[in-house]
C-alpha positions in Angstrom: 381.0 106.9 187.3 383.6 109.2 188.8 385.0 109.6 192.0 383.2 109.6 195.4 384.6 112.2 197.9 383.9 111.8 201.6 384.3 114.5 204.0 383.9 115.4 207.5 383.7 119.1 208.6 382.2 121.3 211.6 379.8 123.8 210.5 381.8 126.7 210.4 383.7 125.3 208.0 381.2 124.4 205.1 380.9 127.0 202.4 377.5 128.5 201.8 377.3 126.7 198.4 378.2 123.0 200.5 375.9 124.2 203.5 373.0 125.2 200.6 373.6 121.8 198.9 372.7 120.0 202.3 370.3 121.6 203.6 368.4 121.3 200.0 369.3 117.9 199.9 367.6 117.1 203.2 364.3 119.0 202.5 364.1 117.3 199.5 363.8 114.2 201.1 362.6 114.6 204.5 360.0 117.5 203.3 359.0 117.3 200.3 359.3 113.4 199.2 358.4 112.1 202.8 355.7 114.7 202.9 356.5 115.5 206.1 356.5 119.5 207.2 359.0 119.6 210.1 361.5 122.2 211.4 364.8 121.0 210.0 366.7 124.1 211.6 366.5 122.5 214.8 370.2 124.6 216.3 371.7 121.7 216.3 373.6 122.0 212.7 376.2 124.8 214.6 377.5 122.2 217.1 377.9 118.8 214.7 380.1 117.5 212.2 379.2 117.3 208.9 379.6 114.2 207.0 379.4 114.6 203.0 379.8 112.4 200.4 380.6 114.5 196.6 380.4 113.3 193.4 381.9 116.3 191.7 379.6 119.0 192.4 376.5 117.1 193.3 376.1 116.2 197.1 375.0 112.3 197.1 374.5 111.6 200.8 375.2 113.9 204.3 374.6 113.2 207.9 375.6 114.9 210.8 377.6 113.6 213.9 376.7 114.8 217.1 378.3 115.4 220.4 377.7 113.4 223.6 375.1 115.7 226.0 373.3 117.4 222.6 370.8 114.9 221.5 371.3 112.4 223.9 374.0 111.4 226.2 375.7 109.7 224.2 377.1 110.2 220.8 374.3 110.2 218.0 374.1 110.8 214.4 370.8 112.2 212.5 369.8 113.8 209.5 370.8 110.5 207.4 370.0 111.3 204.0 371.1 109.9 200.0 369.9 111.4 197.3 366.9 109.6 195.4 369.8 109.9 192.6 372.3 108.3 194.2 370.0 105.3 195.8 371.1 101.9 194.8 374.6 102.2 195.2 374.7 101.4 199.0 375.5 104.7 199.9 373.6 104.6 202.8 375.5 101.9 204.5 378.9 103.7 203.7 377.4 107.1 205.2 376.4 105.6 208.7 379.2 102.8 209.1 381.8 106.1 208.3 379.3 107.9 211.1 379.9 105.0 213.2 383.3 104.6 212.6 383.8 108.5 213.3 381.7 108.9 216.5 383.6 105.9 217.7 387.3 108.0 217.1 386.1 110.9 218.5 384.3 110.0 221.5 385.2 106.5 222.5 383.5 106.2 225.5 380.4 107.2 224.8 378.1 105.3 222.4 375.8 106.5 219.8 372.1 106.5 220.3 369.5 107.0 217.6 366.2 107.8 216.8 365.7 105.7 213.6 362.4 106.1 211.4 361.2 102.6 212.2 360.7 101.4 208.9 364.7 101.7 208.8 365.1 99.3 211.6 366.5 95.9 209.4 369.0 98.4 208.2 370.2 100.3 211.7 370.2 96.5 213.1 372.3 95.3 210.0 375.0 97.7 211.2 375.5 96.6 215.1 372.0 99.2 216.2 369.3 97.6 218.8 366.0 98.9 219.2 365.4 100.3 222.4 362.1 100.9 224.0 358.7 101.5 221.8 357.9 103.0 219.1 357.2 106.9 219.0 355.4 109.1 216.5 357.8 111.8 215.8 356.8 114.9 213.3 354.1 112.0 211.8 356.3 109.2 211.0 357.1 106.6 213.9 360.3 106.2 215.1 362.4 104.0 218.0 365.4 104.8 219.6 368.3 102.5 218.6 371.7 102.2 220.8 375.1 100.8 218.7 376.6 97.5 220.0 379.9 96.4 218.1 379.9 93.5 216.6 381.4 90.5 218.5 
């Protein structure tokens, strides 16, 4: 297997090809395998930082890290997606602890809320999350809002 390359970048610095591959990445899963029609386009994209992970020219994994006051007061990160080609090689938890680890460098003092598709909640809670509050149906899958306390 070759080389994994992480990267970070704001939105006006991803290509159109690196911006294409994320975007296509993300309605294949969220869209299309979840079977779940929602406005992806959402205008936050412009103001968050971009976290990709590369196997040559194949995108494997992206989320995006975003500001305190744009989501939520705090810090947050969202659009958390692997490839279905890239599952099984713990990807995910590498993608959110480095989102975690990033938020944490950039905005120290502010935390990093959630909104976590609740069957996901073992995972977030694996990596330092707590469920807050109840449940919520959100575009037709339920979700909970999840805060991140460090570990002790």
């Amino acid at each position: 297997m070759s080389e994994l390359r992480w990267e970070i970048k704001r939105f006006e610095a991803l290509s159109l090809k690196e911006l294409y591959a994320a975007l296509q990445l993300r309605q294949a899963v969220f869209v299309v395998e979840q079977d779940c029609p929602y406005q992806d386009l959402d205008g936050l994209d412009q103001d968050a930082l971009h976290l990709l992970c590369w196997r040559g020219d194949a995108l494997l994994a992206t989320l995006r890290c975003l500001p305190p006051g744009l989501s939520y007061a705090q810090s947050s990160l969202g659009r958390i997606v692997v490839s279905p080609e890239a599952r099984g090689l713990k990807l995910g938890r590498e993608l959110v602890q480095r989102g975690i680890d990033f938020n944490l460098a950039q905005w120290p003092s502010s935390g990093i809320r959630i909104g976590a598709q609740a069957y996901l909640l073992d995972f977030y809670t694996s990596l330092g999350f707590v469920s807050e509050g109840d449940e919520y149906l959100e575009d037709g899958i339920l979700h909970v809002h999840m805060q991140y306390r460090a570990p002790a």
